[in-house]
C-alpha positions in Angstrom: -9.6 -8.1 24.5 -8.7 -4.8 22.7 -8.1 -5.7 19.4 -6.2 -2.3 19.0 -3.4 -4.7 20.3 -3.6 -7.6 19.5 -0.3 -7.9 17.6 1.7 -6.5 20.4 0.7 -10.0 22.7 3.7 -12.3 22.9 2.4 -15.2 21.4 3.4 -19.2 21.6 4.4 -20.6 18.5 1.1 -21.4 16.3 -1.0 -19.1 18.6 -1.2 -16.1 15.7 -3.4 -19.0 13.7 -6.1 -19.1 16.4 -9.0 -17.2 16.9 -8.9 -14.7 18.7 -5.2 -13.7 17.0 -5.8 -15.0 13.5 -6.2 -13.3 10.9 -9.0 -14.9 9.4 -10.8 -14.5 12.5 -10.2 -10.7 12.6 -11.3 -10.2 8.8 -14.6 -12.3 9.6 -14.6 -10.1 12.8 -14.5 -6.6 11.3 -17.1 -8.0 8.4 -19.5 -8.7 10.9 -19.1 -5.3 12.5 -19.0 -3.1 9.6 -22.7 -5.7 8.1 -23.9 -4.8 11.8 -23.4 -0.8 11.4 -24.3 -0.8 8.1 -27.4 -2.6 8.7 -28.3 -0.4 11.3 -28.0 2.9 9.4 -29.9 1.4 6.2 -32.6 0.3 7.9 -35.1 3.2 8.3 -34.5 3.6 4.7 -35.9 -0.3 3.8 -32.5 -1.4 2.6 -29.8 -3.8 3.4 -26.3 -4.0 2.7 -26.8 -6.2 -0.4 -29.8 -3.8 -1.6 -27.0 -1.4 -1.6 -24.8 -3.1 -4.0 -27.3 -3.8 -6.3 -28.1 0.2 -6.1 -24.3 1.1 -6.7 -24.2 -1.7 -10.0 -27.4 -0.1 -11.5 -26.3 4.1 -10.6 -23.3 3.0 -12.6 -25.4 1.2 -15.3 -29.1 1.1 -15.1 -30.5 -1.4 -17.4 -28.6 -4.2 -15.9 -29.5 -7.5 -17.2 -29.8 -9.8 -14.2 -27.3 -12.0 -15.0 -25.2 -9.0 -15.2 -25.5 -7.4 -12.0 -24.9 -11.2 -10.3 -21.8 -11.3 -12.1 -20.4 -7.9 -10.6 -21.4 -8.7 -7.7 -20.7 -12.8 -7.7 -23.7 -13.9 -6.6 -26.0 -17.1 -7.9 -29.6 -16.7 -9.0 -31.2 -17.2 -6.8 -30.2 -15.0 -3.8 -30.4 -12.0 -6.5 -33.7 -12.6 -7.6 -34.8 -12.6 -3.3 -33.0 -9.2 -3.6 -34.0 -7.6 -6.3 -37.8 -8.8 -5.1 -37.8 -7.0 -2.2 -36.0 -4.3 -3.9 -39.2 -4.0 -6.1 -41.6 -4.5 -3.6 -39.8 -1.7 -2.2 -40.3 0.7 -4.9 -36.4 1.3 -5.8 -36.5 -0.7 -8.8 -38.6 -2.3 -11.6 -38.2 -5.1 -13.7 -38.5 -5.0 -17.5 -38.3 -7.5 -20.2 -35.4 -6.9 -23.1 -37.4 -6.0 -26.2 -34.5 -7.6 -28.3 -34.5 -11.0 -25.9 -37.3 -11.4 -23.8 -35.3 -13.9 -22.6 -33.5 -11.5 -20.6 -35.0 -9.2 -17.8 -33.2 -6.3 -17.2 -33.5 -4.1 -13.6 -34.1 -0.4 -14.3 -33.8 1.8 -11.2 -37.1 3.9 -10.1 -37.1 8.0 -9.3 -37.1 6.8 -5.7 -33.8 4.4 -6.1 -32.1 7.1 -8.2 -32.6 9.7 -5.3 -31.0 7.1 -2.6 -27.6 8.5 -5.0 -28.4 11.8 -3.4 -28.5 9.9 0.6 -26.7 6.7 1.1 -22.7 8.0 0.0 -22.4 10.3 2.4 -23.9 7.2 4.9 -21.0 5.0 3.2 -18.7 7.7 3.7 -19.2 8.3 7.4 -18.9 4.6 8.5 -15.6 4.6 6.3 -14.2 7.5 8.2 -15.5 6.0 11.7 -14.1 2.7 10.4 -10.7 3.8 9.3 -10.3 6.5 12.2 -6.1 7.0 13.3 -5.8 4.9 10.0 -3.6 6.8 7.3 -4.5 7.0 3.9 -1.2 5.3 3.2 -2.1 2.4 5.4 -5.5 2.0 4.4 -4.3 1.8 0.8 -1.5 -0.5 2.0 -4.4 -2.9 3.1 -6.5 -2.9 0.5 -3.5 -4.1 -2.2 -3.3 -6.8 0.7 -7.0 -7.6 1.5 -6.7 -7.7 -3.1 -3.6 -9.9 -2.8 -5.2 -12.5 -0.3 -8.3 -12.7 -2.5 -6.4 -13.0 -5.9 -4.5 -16.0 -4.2 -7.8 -18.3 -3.2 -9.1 -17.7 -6.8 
């Protein structure tokens, strides 16, 4: 099915909340494309799409507790400390005890995560242009405020 069109098939009543036409589907859909591409692309680097989340918390903040950079990015203990493991076994970042709370470890980025600033945008920004191609700034912008809308309404 070209899912260019799929709003433009006459539907029977109920049909537009079905997969293939649903919504839903179609958001799951283009998640699991863009985590596929994305994937791809981060690869020979070492790095998944979640490795680059962490990246973008700590080029914003480095220091991060780890409690910090799970609540940016929503996520429980346990699947962050997997992460940030392979992040370090990896050589992007290191792990370092607070001096004022040893209580609290805080994820400092290495010289090698800091360069990945210099490399992965412009991968970001090339899978957003090839994602969003014939898509108007307008319209992308319209979609996001929805995509924000959707979200504020199931939390």
């Amino acid at each position: 099915m070209n899912y260019a069109s799929i709003d433009s098939v006459l539907l029977a009543p109920g049909q537009e909340l079905r997969a293939p036409h649903s919504t839903g589907y179609r958001i799951k859909l283009l998640s699991q494309l863009l985590y596929r591409k994305f994937s791809d692309r981060l690869e020979p680097f070492g790095l998944t799409p979640f490795h680059w989340l962490v990246l973008c918390c700590l080029w914003q903040e480095d220091g991060l507790p780890t409690s910090g950079i799970g609540e940016k990015l929503q996520q429980v203990g346990g699947t962050l400390t997997g992460v940030l493991d392979r992040m370090e076994e990896r050589g992007f970042v290191r792990r370092a005890r607070d001096p004022a709370d040893r209580r609290i470890c805080r994820i400092w980025l290495t010289d090698s995560g800091k360069d990945l600033e210099n490399v992965l945008p412009q991968i970001v920004a090339d899978l957003h242009d090839e994602t969003w191609a014939g898509v108007s700034a307008q319209e992308r912008e319209q979609f996001s405020q929805l995509l924000n809308q959707a979200i504020a309404n199931l939390t």
